[in-house]
C-alpha positions, 0 to 999 in steps of 0.5 A, spaced: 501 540 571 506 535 573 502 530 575 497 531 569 503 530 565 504 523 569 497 520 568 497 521 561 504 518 560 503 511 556 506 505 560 510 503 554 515 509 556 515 507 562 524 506 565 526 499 565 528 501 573 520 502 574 518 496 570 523 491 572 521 493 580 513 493 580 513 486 576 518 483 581 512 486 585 506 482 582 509 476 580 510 475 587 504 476 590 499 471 590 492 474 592 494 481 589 499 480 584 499 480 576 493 475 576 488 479 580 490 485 576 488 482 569 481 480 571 481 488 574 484 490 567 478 485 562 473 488 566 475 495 563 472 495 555 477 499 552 483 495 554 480 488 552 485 484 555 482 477 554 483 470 556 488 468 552 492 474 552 492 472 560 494 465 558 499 467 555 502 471 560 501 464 565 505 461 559 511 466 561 513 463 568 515 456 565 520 460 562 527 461 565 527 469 569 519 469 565 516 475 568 508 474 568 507 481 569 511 484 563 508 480 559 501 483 561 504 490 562 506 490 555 500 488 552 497 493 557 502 499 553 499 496 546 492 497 547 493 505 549 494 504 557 496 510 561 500 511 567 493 515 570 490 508 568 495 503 572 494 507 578 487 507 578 488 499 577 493 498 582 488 502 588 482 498 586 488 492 587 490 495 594 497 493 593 500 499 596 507 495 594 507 496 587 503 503 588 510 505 591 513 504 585 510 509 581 511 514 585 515 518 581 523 520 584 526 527 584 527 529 577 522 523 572 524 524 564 517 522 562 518 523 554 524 522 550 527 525 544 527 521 538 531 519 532 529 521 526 530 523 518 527 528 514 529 533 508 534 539 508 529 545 509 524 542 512 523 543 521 526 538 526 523 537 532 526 534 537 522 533 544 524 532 552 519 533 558 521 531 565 517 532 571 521 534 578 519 537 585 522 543 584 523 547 577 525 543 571 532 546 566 533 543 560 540 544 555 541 540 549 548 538 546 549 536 539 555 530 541 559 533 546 557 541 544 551 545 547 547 547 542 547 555 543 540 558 547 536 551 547 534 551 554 526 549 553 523 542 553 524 542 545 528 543 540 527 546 534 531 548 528 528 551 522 530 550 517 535 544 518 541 544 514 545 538 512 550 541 517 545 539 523 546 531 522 548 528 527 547 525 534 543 529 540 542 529 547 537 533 552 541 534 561 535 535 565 536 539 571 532 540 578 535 542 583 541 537 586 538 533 581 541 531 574 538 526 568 541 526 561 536 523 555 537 518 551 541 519 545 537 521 538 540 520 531 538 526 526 540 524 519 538 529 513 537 528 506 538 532 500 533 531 496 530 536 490 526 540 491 521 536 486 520 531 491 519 536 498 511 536 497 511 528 497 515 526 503 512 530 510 514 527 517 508 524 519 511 519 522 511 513 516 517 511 511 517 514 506 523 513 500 526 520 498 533 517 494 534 511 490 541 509 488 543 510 481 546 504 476 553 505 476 559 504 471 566 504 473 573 501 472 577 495 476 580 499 481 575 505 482 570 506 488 563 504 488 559 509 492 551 508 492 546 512 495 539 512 498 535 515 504 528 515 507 525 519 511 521 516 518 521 517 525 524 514 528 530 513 523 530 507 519 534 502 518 538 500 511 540 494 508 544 493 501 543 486 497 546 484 492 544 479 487 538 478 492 544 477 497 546 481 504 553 484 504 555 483 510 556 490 514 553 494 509 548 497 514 549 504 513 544 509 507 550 510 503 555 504 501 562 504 499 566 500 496 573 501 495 578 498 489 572 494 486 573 487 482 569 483 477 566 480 483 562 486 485 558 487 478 551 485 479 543 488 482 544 491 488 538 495 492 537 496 499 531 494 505 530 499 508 525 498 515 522 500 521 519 497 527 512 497 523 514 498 516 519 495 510 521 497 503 525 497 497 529 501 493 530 500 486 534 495 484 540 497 479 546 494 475 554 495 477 557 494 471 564 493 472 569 494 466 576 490 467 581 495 464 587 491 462 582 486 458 583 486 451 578 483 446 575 477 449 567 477 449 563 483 452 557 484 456 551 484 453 548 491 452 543 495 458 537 497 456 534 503 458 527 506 458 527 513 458 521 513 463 516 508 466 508 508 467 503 504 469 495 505 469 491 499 472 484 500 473 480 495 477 472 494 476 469 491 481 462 495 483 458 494 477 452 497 476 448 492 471 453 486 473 455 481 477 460 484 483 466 482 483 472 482 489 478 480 487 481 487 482 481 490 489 487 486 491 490 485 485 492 492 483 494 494 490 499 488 489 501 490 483 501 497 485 506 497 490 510 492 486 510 496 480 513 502 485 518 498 487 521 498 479 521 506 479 514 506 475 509 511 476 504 509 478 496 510 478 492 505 480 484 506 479 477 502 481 471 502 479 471 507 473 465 509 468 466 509 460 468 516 460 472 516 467 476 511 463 476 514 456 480 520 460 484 516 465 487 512 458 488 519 455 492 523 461 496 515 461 498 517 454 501 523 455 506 521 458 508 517 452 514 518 449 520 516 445 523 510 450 518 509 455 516 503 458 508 503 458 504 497 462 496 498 462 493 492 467 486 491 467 481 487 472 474 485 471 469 484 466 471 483 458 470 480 452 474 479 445 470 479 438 475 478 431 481 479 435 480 485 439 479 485 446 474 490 450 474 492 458 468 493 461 466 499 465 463 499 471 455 503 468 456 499 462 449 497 459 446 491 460 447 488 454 454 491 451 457 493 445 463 496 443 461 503 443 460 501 451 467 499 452 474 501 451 477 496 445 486 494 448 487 495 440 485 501 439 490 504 445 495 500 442 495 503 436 496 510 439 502 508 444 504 505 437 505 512 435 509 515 440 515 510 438 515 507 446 521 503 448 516 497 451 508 497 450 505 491 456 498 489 456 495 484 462 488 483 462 485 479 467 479 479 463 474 474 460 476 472 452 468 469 450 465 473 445 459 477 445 454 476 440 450 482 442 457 486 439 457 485 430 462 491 429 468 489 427 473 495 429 478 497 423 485 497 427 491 497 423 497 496 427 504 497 425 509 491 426 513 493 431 517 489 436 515 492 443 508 489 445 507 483 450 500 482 451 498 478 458 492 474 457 488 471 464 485 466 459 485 463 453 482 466 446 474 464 447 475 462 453 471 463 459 475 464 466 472 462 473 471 467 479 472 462 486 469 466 491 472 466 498 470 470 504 476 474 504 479 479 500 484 475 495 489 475 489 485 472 482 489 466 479 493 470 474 496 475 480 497 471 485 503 467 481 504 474 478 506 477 483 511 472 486 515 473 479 514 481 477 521 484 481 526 478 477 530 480 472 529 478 466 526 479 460 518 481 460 517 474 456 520 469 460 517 473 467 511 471 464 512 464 461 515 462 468 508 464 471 504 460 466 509 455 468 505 455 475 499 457 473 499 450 469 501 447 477 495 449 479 490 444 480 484 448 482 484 452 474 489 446 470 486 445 464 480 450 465 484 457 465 491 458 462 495 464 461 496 467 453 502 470 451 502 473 445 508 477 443 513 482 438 519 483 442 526 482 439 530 485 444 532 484 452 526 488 455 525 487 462 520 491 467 527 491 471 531 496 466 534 502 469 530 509 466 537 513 463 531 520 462 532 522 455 534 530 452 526 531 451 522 537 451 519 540 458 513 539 456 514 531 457 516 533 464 510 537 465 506 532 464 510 526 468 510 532 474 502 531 473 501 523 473 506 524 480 500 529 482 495 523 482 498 519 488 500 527 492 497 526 498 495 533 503 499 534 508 497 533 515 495 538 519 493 539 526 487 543 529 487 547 535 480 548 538 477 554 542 476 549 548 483 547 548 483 541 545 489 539 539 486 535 533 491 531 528 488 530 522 492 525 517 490 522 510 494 515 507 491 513 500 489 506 499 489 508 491 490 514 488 482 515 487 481 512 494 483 517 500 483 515 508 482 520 513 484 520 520 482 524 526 486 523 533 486 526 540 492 529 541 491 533 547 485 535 551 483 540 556 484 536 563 476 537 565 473 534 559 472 526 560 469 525 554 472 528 547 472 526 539 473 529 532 469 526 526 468 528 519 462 530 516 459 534 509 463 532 504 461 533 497 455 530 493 459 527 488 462 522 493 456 520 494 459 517 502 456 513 506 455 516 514 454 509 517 461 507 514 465 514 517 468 515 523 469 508 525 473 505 531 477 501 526 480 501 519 476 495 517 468 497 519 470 503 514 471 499 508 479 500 508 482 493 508 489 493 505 492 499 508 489 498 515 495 494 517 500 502 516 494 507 520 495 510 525 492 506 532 486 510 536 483 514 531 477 515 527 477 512 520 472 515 514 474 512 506 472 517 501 472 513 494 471 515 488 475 521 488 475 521 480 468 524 481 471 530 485 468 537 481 471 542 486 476 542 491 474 537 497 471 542 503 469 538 509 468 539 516 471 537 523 467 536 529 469 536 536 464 532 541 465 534 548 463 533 555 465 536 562 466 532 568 463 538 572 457 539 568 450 535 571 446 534 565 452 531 561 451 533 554 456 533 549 458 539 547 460 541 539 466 546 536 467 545 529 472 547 524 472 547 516 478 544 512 479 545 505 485 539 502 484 542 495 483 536 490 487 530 493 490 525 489 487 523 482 482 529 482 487 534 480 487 530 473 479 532 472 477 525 469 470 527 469 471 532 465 466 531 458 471 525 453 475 530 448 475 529 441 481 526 440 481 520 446 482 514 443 473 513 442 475 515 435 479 508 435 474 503 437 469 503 433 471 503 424 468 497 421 474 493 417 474 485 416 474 480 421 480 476 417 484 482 418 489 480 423 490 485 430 497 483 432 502 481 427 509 476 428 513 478 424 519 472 424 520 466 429 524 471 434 517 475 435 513 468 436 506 467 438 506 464 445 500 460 447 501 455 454 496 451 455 494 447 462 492 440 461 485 439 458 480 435 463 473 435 460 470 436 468 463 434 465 464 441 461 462 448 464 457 451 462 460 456 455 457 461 458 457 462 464 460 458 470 464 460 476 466 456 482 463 457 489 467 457 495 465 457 503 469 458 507 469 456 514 473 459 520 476 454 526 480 455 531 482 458 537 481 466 539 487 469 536 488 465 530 485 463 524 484 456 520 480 454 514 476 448 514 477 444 507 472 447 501 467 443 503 462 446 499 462 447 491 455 449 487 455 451 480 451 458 480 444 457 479 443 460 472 439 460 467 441 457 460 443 463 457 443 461 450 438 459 446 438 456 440 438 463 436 442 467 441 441 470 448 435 470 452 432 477 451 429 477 458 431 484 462 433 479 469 438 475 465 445 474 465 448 476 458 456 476 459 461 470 462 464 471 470 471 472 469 476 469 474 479 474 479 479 471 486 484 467 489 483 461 493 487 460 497 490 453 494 485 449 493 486 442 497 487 436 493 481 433 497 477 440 494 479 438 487 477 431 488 470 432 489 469 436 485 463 436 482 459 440 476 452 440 474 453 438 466 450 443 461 
């Protein structure tokens, strides 16, 4: 058993002790020394150890105490190599010097317990496995005090209690012999019970408590809290006003006796070695108790709640593809997060689909509350109504199509919220093919702020890369969503860069267009309001479209263990993984896919069960999964009619068996429905959805957004106008190639050095559109990023004339 154990130990847990003995070893051996193992080791395909990688080691000698050696052991930990692997290299290499130097001692402490931090409730697992010549005994100690009846390889207490934090450690005997661990910290968090189902350990950094804005006196103590969970624990760092406060590393914060000097935002970074995020940003109001008049602060906002739905489209079915949403809402997700909105991000919705995810959005609409509704991909404007495009939207068009923006105006209107924001990243042209005249009568309210990508009547550019990008109007976006600020200035300061921008300038600018009297700003802190529990349940319904299922381990008949994970890229998007977590010691070949999933995911078996996250379609989360599992992408979860039930295949082969065929063990898995399926948004559109708005005739003189005085102004910013031989009106988009140069493990773009108008038809004729089934009969809107064009781009630009 031991000496299993030994072989599948990863070398990154190696001691320091072993490590530092066996590189002095090869770094001084000519003919069978570090050199000569890496050419052993890029033999072996799993490990892919490349030239480079061993030029890079080479690189390490020039360095004073450089170790050529560790280098390459580390990369060698990186990718997965065990001590069963080393060993096997070592005897290939015929070095019996640095073989020695594995053979394990006495008593070898082969994995270490791990610091961690977890909710009060949950399990705590801490884990010490040590090999010996003789029988192994184990006692643990919380600080200096044995814990009672802890005499195994782990430690476990269930459920753990705010009492169990603190620091633990595991002594190891065997026989004469006597090792102690290294030391594990357990922080416990004391979370609702609300957030339990959302925050498992899986290893991942999850947010559990954001801190709270404060109000106090000069001379009292300021306490923030907030906490994550994560193994191993996470590390935090307070700011305040963008800015580090010295020493302050520890999840809670203290100020004593505060002055004016500590007013401000403060949030806190919290991180691990792979991950880093944010907590909210709150304010710190500190009152001078001994002034008297003189003026005040200026008055806090609240909202009484925050809610966001973006929907990108990009896989039309009856019109250009595009790439750029994809990004774009993720962004803006995770952004958005970051600002305490709950948020649902959406791709690829059909009319209905649309229709109902537009109405679970208004449900949680109420007195106070901060709405934003973003949308990317195709679109029109006709009268002053905007109109998003689904993705099975016929070819032509109309409105009855479409969702119309104004007519979910008027609805959010009605439940008095605190701030309705719009951003549309959508084409502006009209469509002729639409003569309905939607009759929208809007109140004048001062709480609307639209975003417009473009211009009225204006159409917009795709730029189209190889990679996946932000569009023009999220790139700059982006940088600029988490200041302080009023909604308005934010997204004055964006056109300000967009206008800068010489690859779109005088082309496309952004719109803003805006009723807003007072200071709101997407940064204002939620003070919840006295409001019935019907408000909560629907709140408690939204944050079940991004509730991921548990991950679950799977014990086979054969004696293998199956870690299946699950991470969401949207919330209508869910990746699955497959890991081995143990195998029987006579199986040489052992794998776990997924397969039967439902029809109404329509998943495609060549992109399941791929090696890497990238050759299944998961391009923005790849960087956060697991290594050395299998990945299968189920999009599209909105079409989800029962609950998900799929099968987990075992694939294995023995090395005693002759004939060497895989032998299958399968498991079925029932996850309920993940994420927004819970919502059933395809589900027939109610009666009373906002379709009963989108198509009332009225006339086209009536105005659909109005500016009541000069503090409610019409914002327009325009970039400079160049004729560049005037694009087609129409239809028109930037081409991009890019090349990619460079050496292997690096990567550079050559200027854009290609550029073609697409080869599309005349799309008007004298009397209107052609009527030709194979023509194009919207504009393509801008929604990629390029990257920052260069100025020699630019320059040569050329443009076929209309």
């Amino acid at each position: 058993m031991s000496d299993s154990l030994e072989r599948s130990t990863k070398i990154n847990l190696l001691k320091e002790s072993i490590v530092k003995k066996l590189c002095e070893v090869l770094d001084k051996s000519n003919s069978k020394g570090w050199r000569k193992l890496g050419e052993i080791v890029s033999s072996d395909r799993r490990f892919k150890v490349s030239s480079d990688d061993m030029e890079m080691c080479s690189l390490r000698v020039l360095e004073v105490e450089g170790s050529p050696s560790l280098m390459l052991l580390r990369l060698m930990g990186e990718r997965g190599c065990t001590m069963g692997h080393l060993t096997d290299y070592l005897q290939t290499l015929g070095n019996s010097d640095a073989l020695q130097c594995l053979k394990p001692p006495a008593l070898q402490i082969l994995i270490q317990p791990q610091s961690v931090a977890l909710i009060c409730g949950h399990n705590l697992r801490l884990s010490c496995h040590a090999v010996g010549k003789s029988p192994v005994q184990y006692q643990w100690f919380k600080s200096r005090e044995e814990v009672p009846n802890s005499f195994s390889p782990e430690l476990l207490i269930s459920p753990v209690q705010l009492k169990d934090a603190g620091f633990y450690i595991c002594r190891v005997n065997c026989g004469d012999a006597c090792e102690f661990s290294q030391w594990a910290q357990v922080d416990v968090l004391n979370v609702t019970m609300s957030y339990e189902k959302l925050l498992s350990i899986d290893g991942r950094l999850k947010l559990a408590i954001h801190p709270q804005s404060q109000r106090l006196h000069v001379g009292e103590t300021l306490q923030l809290e907030c906490g994550a969970v994560g193994r191993p624990i996470p590390r935090y760092q307070w700011h305040r006003n963008g800015v580090p406060i010295p020493n302050a590393t520890k999840r809670k914060l203290m100020i004593p006796q505060v002055m004016q000097d500590h007013h401000g935002r403060y949030r806190c970074e919290i991180s691990s070695s792979t991950e880093r995020m944010w907590t909210n940003e709150v304010d710190v109001v500190i009152d001078d108790i001994y002034a008297i008049g003189g003026d005040s602060l200026p008055e806090q906002l609240y909202a009484t709640d925050k809610v966001a739905l973006l929907i990108g489209n990009l896989s039309y079915q009856n019109h250009p593809q595009l790439k750029a949403p994809m990004v774009d809402v993720y962004d803006l997700t995770n952004l958005l997060r970051q600002l305490n909105f709950k948020v649902v991000s959406l791709l690829d919705l059909t009319e209905s689909e649309m229709r109902n995810a537009v109405d679970e959005f208004l449900l949680l609409l109420h007195k106070g509350v901060y709405g934003l509704l973003y949308y990317a991909g195709h679109g029109y404007e006709n009268y002053g109504n905007s109109f998003m495009v689904p993705v099975d939207a016929p070819n032509p068009y109309h409105s009855a199509n479409c969702l119309c923006v104004q007519s979910i105006l008027k609805l959010m209107q009605e439940k008095e919220t605190g701030l309705n924001v719009f951003l549309l990243d959508m084409c502006r042209k009209r469509n002729i093919h639409d003569e309905s005249t939607p009759n929208i009568v809007l109140r004048v309210t001062a709480n609307i702020v639209f975003g417009y990508a473009t211009c009225q009547d204006a159409e917009a550019f795709e730029l189209s890369s190889t990679g996946f990008t932000n569009g023009v109007f999220v790139k700059f976006l982006k940088k600029r969503l988490l200041d302080d600020e009023k909604i308005t200035v934010v997204l004055d300061r964006v056109a300000e860069d967009m206008g800068q921008f010489d690859a779109t300038k005088g082309k496309q600018a952004l719109e803003i267009r805006s009723s807003l009297s007072e200071r709101r700003a997407l940064t204002d802190p939620i003070l919840p309001s006295d409001s019935a529990d019907l408000v909560h349940a629907h709140s408690r319904q939204w944050a079940k479209a991004h509730e991921l299922p548990e991950s679950m381990s799977l014990n086979f008949d054969c004696g293998a263990q199956i870690k299946l994970g699950f991470a969401a890229e949207f919330s209508n998007v869910l990746v699955i993984y497959t890991h081995i977590v143990k195998k029987p010691e006579d199986m040489s070949f052992c794998q776990a896919h997924v397969t039967d999933f439902s029809l109404d995911l329509d998943v495609d078996p060549k992109e399941m069960n791929r090696e890497t996250p990238e050759e299944t379609g998961i391009y923005l989360l790849s960087s956060s999964l697991p290594q050395h599992c299998l990945y299968t992408r189920l999009s599209s979860l909105q079409k989800l009619r029962e609950e998900l039930v799929f099968t987990v295949c075992l694939q294995g082969t023995f090395a005693a068996m002759d004939d060497d065929h895989p032998i299958f063990w399968t498991k079925s898995v029932n996850i309920g429905k993940p994420l927004i399926a819970r919502l059933d948004l395809h589900r027939a559109v109610r009666r009373n959805s906002c379709l009963q708005t989108c198509m009332m005739p009225h006339s086209p003189s009536q105005s659909p957004c109005h500016s009541p005085g000069p503090e409610h102004q019409h914002h327009l910013h325009h970039g400079s106008h160049q004729d560049y031989n005037r694009l087609s009106p129409q239809h028109g988009y930037l081409h991009i190639s890019e090349h990619a140069q460079g050496a292997a493990g690096g990567c550079s773009f050559s200027c854009y050095d290609q550029l073609s108008q697409c080869d599309f038809d005349r799309a008007y004729e004298s009397d209107g559109l052609l009527s030709s089934p194979g023509k194009l009969s919207i504009p393509i809107e801008a929604t990629e990023d390029i990257n920052e064009l260069q100025a020699v781009f630019i320059s040569s630009l050329h443009l076929q004339p209309q």
